[in-house]
N, C-alpha and C positions, 0 to 999 in steps of 0.2 A: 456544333458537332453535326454532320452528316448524317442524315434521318437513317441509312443503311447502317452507320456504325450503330448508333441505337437500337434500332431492329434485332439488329444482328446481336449486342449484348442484352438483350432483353428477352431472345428466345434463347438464350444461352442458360441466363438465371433461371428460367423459368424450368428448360430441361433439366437443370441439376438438381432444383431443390425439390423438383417434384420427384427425383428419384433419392432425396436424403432423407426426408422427413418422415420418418417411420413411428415417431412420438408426438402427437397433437396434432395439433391443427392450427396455420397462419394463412390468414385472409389480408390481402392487397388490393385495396382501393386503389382503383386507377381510372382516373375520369369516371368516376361514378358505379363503375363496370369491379367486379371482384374479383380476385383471379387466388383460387381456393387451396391449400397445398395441405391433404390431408392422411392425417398418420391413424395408427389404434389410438382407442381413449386410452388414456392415460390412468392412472391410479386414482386414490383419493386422496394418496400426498401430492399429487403434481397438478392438483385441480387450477392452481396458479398462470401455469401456461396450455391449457385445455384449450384454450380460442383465442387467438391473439390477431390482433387486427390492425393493419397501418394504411393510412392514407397517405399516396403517394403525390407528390406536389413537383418534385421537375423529373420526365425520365430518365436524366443525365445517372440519376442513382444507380440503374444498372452495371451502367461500364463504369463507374468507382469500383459498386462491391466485386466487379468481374475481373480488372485492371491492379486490384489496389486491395483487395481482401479485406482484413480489418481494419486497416488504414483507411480503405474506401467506404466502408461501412460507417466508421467515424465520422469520417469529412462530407457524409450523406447526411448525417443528422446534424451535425451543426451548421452546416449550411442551408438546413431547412428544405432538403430536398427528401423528407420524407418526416411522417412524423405519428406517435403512437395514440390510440384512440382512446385508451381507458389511462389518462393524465395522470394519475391515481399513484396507481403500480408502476406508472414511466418502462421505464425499458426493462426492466428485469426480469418479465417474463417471457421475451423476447433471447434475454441470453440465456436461459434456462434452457426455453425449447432446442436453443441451438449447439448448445453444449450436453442437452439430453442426447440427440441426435449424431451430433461428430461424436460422442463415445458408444454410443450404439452402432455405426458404423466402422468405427473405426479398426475393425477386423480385417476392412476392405483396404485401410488405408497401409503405406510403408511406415514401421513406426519410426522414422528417423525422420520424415516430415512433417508429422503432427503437431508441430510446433508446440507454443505454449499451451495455457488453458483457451487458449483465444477463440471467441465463437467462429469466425470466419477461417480457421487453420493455416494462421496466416503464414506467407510465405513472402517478404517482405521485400519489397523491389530493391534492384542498386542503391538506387540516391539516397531511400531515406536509411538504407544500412549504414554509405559512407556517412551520412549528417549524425548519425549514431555514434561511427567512430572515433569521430573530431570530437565528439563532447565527453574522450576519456577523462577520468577523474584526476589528470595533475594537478598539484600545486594550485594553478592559475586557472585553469579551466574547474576543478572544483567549487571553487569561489562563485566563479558565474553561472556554473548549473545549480546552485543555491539558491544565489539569488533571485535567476528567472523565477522561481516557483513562490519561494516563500519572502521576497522583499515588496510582492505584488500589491499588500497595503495591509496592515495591522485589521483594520477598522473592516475590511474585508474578510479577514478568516473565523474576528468577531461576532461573525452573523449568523455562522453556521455550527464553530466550535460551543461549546459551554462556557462558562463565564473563570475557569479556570483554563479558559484556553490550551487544554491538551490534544494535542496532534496525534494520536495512536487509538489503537483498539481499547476499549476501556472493557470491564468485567460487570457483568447484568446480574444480577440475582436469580433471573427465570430469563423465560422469552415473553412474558408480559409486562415486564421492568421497562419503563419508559423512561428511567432516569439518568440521562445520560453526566449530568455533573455526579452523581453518585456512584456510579459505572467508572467513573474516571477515579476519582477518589481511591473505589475498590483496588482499583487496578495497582497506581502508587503504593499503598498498602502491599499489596503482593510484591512489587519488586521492593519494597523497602524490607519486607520480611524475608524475601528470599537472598537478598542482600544480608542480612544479618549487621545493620547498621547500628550503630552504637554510639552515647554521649563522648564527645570530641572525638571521633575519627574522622581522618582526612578520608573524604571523598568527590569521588572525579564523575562527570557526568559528560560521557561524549557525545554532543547534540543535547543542549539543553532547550533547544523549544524556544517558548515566551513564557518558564521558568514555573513553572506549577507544579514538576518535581522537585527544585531546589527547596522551594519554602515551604513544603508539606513536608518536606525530608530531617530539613533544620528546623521547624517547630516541634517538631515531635521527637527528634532523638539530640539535639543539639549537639550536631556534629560538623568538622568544618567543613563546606562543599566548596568544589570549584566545575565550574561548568564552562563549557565551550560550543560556540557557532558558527557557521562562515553567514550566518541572516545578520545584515548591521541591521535592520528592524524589528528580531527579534531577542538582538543585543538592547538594543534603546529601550526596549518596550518593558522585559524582562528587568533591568537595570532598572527601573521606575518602580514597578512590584517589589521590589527588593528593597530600595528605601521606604515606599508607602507601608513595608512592614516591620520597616525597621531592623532588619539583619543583616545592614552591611558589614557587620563584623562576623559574621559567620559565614559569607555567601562570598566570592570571588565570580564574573561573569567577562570572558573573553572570549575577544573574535582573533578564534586562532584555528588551524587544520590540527587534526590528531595528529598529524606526522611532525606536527613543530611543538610539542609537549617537548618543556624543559626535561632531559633524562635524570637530574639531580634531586628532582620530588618527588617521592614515594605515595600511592594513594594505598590507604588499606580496603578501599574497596571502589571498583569502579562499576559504572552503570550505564548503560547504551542503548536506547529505547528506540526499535526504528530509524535508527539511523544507519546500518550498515547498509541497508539497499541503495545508499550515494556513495558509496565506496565504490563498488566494480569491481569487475571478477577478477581485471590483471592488480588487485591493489588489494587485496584481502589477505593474502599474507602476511604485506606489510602492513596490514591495519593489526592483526594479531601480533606480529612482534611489537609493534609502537606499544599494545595495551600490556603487552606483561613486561613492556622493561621500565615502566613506570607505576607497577602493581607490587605493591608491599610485600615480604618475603610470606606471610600467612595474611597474603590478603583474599578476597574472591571479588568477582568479574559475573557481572550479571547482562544477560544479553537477552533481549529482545527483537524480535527480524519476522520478517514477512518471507515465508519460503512457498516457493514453485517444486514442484515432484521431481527426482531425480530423475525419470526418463524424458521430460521438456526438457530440460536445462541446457542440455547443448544445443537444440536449432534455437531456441528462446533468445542466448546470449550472444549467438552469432546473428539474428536477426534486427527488425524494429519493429516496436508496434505501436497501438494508439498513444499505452501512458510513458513508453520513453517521447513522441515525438509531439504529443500537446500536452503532460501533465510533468514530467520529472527526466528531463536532459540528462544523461549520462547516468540513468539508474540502469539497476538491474539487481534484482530479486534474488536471494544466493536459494541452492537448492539445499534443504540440511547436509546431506554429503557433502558437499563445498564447501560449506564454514566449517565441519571437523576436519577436514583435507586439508584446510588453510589452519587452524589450531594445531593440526600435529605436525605440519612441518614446519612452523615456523617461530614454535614458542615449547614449553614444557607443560602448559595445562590441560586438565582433564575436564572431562562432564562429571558433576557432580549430581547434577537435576535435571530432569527435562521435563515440560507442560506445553501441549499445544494449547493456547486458547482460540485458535482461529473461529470460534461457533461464535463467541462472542462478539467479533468485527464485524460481524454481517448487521448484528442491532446496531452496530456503532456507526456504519454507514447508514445505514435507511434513517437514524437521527438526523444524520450530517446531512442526507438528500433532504429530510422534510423542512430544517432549516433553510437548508438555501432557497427551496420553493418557497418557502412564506416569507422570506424576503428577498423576493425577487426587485419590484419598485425602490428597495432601498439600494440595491444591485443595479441598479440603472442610474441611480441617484450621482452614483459615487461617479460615473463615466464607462463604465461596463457595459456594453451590447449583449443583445440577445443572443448570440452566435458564445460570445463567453461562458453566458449560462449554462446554453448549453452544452457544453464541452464539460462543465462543471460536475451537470446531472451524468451526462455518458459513463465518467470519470467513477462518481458515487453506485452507479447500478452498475456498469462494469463488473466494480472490485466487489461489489456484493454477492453475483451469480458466482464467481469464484470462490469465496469463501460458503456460500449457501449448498455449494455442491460437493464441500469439500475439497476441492480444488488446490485448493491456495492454504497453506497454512498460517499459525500466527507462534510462535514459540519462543518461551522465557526457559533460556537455560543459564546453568548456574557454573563458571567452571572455577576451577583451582588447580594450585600445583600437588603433585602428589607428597601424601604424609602431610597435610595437613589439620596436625591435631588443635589449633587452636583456634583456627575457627568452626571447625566441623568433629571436635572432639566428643560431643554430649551425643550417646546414638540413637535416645529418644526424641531429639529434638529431628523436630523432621520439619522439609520445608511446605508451606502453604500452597494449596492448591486454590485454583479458581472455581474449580465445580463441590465443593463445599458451602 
């Protein structure tokens, strides 16, 4: 690159941030030399991002973050063109400052380009929109934005997940709770209760994981499940837990899309954990009608989802950013107005419950980050590069600023058809909350 294009994008960064950052303080190492961008102190909750410090390693980082927004900001740290000083905390106080910052400014800004929660307010070039397009969730393309993410190696998610291998936010006891297989447990618990599962009922699990709902679900209420994945690895993997505990007469596990559910079997309750953010917004209607015409006439529908605020939601979904284009092809985050917009046009059910636990994912990442750091050498082991890593960590302290700021929600709601006195007839039974 042409030392003037650098130049040039490096007094560019330099004039904007020094006129954005109005909360903390970020110091950049640069050859030795600091280069200081300072806001008011901050409070004594935001003592976190008070002083944050990067040492910068090729200039090229500029014209990313300048050219490329959050995408460039991404592709700056995995590529090792910049990197954080207190290894500790990693990047999350880093997206604090900057998400403190973009909403304290953002008075200045139009609010129809605000983009998502995205610290850099991303505004997301052509190509990687149209590369976003192509990986809509059909049929066939479905399957393959699956797989990139989660067929990457069993023995790999192994390392960072708990030893019940659950993929979602799990539920803490406090914010001193370190016990993330515990937290996970909690979690199944609540949707098993809030599901209202019962000895021999058929039930459906769309996105079952590597199966840590099915056989906590079937041991404790013995009821029949049947779960479904487009992961043939967390088919295999799942299908082996399954014999190891002996319930293959209770457990059914298929690699099938929710849109190919036979219409001829009835679940009395289904359950959906994180998985509707691989649907996609043009395919959420018909995720709703696929779930109620296969849902028992008093049956309920338990849903779990990661939602973005309904004023992101449209540049969000029309754009791309770091975790559609290096962590999950063809996702997209529904905003809560979207999944009821898609429920009432396209099925007869109602809400019955709602519980945000989004507070909770934030512990459940910095588990997930402190995992993958302490086994980083065994992550190298496997054939994994450093640049993997770290797109890994990005990924983990990302999603974390967002749920730490409130940002990002996490919500289990409960729906049903109306007049349903059989499942939801008793008026003292009420469902389980997470902050209990």
């Amino acid at each position: 690159m042409a030392k003037w294009v650098e130049s040039g994008a490096r007094s560019l960064f330099i004039t904007i941030l020094g006129r954005s950052i109005n909360t903390g303080s970020l110091t950049i190492v640069e050859d030795g030399t600091p280069i200081i961008f300072q806001g008011i102190d901050c409070d004594d909750e935001n003592q976190l991002f008070k002083a944050i410090s990067l040492k910068l390693h090729n200039p090229n980082f500029y014209w990313k973050v300048m050219t490329r927004n959050d995408i460039g900001l991404a592709d700056a740290y995995i590529e090792g063109d910049f990197a954080v000083v207190d290894q500790d905390q990693g990047l999350l106080p880093l997206f604090l400052l900057l998400i403190a910052n973009r909403d304290g400014n953002k008075s200045e800004l139009n609010s129809n380009n605000r983009g998502w929660w995205t610290p850099a307010s991303v505004i997301s070039s052509a190509n990687f929109l149209l590369r976003h397009v192509m990986r809509n969730n059909s049929l066939t393309q479905a399957r393959r934005n699956i797989s990139r993410h989660y067929d990457l190696s069993n023995e790999f998610f192994a390392l960072f997940l708990d030893e019940t291998m659950t993929y979602s936010s799990g539920i803490f006891k406090n914010e001193d709770d370190d016990d993330l297989k515990g937290a996970q447990l909690r979690k199944i618990s609540s949707l098993i209760q809030k599901a209202r599962i019962g000895n021999r009922q058929e039930v459906l699990e769309i996105g079952c994981g590597w199966g840590s709902f099915a056989i906590e679900v079937v041991k404790r209420t013995g009821c029949n499940y049947t779960g479904i994945t487009l992961s043939l690895q967390q088919l295999q993997y799942a299908q082996a837990k399954v014999n190891e505990a002996g319930l293959q007469d209770h457990i059914q596990l298929l690699l099938c899309d929710y849109r190919q559910l036979p219409k001829t079997k009835k679940f009395d309750r289904i359950v959906s954990c994180e998985m509707i953010e691989h649907v996609g917004h043009e395919y959420m209607d018909e995720f709703f009608a696929s779930c109620e015409s296969v849902l028992a006439k008093d049956g309920l529908f338990v849903l779990q989802f990661i939602s973005i605020p309904d004023e992101r939601y449209d540049q969000y979904r029309q754009s791309s950013d770091f975790i559609k284009e290096y962590i999950f092809p063809g996702g997209c985050l529904p905003s809560f107005t979207r999944v009821i917009a898609a429920m009432n046009s396209s099925s007869r059910l109602c809400v019955e419950h709602v519980e945000n636990i989004g507070s909770h994912y934030f512990y459940t990442l910095r588990c997930w980050r402190q995992n993958l750091m302490n086994h980083r050498s065994e992550i190298l082991e496997m054939g994994f590069d450093e640049k993997f890593i770290r797109t890994w960590e990005y990924y983990f302290d990302y999603c974390a600023a967002g749920f730490k700021t409130y940002t990002l929600g996490d919500y289990q709601v409960v729906f049903s058809r109306p007049g349903n006195m059989v499942a939801l007839g008793e008026p003292y039974k009420s469902f389980s909350s997470a902050y209990h």
